[in-house]
C-alpha positions in Angstrom: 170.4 -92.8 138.4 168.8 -95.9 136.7 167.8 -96.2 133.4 163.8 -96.6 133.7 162.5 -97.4 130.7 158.7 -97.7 130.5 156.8 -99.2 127.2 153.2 -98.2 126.5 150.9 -100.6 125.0 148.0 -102.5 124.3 149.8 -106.2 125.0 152.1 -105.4 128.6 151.9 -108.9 128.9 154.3 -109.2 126.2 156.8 -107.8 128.4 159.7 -108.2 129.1 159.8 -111.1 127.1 163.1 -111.7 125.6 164.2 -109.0 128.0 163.9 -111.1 131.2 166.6 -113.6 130.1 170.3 -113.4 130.0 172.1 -110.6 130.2 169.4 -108.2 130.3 167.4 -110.4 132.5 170.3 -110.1 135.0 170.3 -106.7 135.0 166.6 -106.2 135.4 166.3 -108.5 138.2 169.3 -106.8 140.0 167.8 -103.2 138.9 170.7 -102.0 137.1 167.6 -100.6 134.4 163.6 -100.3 135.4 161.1 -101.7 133.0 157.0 -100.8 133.8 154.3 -100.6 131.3 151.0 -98.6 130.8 148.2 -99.9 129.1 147.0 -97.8 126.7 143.6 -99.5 126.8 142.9 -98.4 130.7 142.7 -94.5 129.2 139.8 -94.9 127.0 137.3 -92.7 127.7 134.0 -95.3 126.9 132.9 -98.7 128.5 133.8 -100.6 125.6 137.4 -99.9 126.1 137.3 -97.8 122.6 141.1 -97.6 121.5 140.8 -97.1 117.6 138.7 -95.5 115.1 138.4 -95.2 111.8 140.5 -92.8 109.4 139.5 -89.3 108.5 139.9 -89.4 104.5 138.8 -93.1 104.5 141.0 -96.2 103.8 141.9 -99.5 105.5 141.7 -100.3 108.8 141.8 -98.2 112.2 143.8 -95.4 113.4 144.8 -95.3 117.2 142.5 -92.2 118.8 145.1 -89.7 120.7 143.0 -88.4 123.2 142.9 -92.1 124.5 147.1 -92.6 123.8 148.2 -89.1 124.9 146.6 -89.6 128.3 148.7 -93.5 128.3 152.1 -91.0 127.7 151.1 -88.5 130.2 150.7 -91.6 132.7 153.9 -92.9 131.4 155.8 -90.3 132.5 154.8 -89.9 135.9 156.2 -93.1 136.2 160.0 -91.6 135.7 161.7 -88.6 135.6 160.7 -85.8 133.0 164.4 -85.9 130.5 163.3 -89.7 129.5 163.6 -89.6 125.3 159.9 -90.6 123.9 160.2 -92.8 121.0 157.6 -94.0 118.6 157.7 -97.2 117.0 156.6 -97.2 113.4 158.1 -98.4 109.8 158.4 -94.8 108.3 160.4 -94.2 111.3 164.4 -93.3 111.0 166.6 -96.3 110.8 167.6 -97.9 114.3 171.5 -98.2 114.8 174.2 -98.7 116.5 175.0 -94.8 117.2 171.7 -94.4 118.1 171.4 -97.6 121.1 174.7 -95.6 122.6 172.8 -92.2 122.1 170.1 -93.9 123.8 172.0 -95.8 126.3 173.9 -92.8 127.2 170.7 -90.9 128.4 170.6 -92.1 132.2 167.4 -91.2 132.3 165.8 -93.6 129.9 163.1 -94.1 127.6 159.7 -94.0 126.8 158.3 -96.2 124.0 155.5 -96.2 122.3 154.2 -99.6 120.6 151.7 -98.5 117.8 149.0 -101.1 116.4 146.5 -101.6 113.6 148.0 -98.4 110.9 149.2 -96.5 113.6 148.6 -93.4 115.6 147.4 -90.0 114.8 149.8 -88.2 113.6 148.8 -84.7 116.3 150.2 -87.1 119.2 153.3 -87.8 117.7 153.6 -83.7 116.7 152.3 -83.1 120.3 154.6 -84.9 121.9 157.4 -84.4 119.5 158.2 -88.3 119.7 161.0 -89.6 118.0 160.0 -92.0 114.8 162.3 -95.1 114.9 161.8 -98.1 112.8 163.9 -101.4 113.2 163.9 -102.8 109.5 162.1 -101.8 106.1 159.5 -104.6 107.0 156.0 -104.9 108.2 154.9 -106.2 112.1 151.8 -106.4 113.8 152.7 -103.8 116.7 155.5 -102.2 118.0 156.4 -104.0 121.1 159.0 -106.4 119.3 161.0 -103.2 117.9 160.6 -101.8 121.1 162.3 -105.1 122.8 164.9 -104.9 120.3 165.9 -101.7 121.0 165.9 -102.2 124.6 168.5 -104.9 124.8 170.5 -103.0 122.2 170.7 -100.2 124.6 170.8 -102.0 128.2 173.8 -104.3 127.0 175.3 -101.2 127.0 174.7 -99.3 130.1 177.6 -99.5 133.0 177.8 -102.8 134.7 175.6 -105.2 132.7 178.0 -106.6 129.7 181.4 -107.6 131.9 183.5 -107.7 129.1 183.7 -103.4 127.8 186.7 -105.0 124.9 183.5 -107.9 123.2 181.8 -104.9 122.8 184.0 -102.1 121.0 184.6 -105.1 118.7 181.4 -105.8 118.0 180.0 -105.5 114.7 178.9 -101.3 113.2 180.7 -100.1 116.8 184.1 -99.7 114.1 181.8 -98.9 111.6 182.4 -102.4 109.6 181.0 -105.7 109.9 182.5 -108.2 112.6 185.4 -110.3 111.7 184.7 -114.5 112.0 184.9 -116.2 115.5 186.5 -119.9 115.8 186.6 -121.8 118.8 187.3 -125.4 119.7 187.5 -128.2 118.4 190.7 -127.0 116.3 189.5 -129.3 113.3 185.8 -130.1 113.1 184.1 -131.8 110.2 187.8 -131.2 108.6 187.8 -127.9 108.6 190.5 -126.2 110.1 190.8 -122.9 112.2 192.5 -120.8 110.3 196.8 -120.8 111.3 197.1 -116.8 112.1 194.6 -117.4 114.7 197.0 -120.4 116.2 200.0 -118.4 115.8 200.4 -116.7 118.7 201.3 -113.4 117.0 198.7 -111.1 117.8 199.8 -108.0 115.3 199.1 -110.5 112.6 195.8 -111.9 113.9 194.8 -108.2 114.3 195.8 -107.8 110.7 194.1 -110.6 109.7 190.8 -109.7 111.6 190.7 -105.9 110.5 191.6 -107.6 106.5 188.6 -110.2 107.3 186.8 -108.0 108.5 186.8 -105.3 105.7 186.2 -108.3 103.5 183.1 -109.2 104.7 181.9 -105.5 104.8 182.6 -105.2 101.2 180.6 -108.3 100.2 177.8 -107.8 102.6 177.1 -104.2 102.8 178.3 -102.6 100.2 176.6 -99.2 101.8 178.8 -99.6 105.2 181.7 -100.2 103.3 181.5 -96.7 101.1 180.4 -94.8 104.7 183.8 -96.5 106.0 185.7 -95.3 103.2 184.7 -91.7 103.9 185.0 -91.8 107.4 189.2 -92.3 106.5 189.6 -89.6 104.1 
């Protein structure tokens, strides 16, 4: 089965973007993952293309009308197969990580992905459909359909067949739970500053030492909240 993943949205011309280059543009164009859009705009139900309204309770700006979105999600998923995970993206939304791209990625399936605008959707679509709410950072964007790029080449670099090398990514940064130790490469000495000697020793239980040391280094300085979650996950 192929991951089909299929992103609803005002702007599907904004896909697949990022996605159609490197590795996951590889993949796409030799359909080891599906990627379609709906546009939420061809479900409204007036000649003006109505999408939004105002909020009951007043404030700022428009709210996205869920007769008009719920009918975009019930096209979306004629499109694939009826176990696809819906996710909504919004800032309230639980914190994207790394467990959750190999929850996702893990789901043959795929995904559904909703890319909210102006101060979101009503909240009875996102109860109707019991979407998940997934946010990509404690900052502000435009729309959803950059969170929702991100986390699809999170989660197609790690289906079956698309990143060759299975060893670049259990070292990867948060898959061990800690930061990612520091890469050199040649030139040995550039701008006089010299790759470190464990690395040139040839003596690979040292330079795993010295990565998993380095490693745990940078974790500590960095994020200080990984670091303490590490320390538990030992005792």
């Amino acid at each position: 089965m192929q991951f089909h993943a299929t992103v609803v949205t005002l702007f599907p011309e904004m896909f697949p973007g990022g996605l159609g280059y490197s590795l996951t543009g590889k993949a796409l164009a030799e359909e080891k993952w599906l990627l379609d859009t709906v546009q939420i705009r061809d479900y409204a139900l007036d000649k003006h293309h109505t999408v939004d309204d105002t909020p009951y309770g007043g404030g700022a700006g428009m709210v996205m009308k869920p007769d008009v979105v719920s009918s975009a999600l019930d096209a979306a998923v004629k499109l694939g197969t009826e176990g696809r995970r819906k996710i909504y993206l919004t800032p309230r939304g639980q914190p994207f990580t790394q467990k959750m791209a190999r929850d996702y990625a893990a789901n043959a399936e795929g995904l559904i992905l909703l890319c909210g605008r102006y101060e979101g959707v009503d909240q009875r679509v996102i109860e109707d459909w019991q979407m998940e709410e997934v946010s990509v950072g404690d900052f502000i964007l435009t729309g959803g359909e950059l969170p929702a790029q991100i986390i699809l080449d999170a989660v197609v670099r790690l289906l079956p067949n698309v990143l060759g090398n299975r060893e670049s990514l259990e070292n990867e940064s948060f898959e061990l739970g800690i930061l990612e130790y520091p890469q050199y490469t040649k030139p040995q000495n550039w701008k006089n500053k010299i790759v470190p000697d464990v690395l040139l020793s040839g003596d690979h239980q040292k330079i795993a030492k010295w990565r998993q040391e380095e490693a745990e280094r940078i974790t500590r300085e960095r994020r200080p909240d990984l670091w303490q979650a590490f320390l538990k996950s030992r005792d």
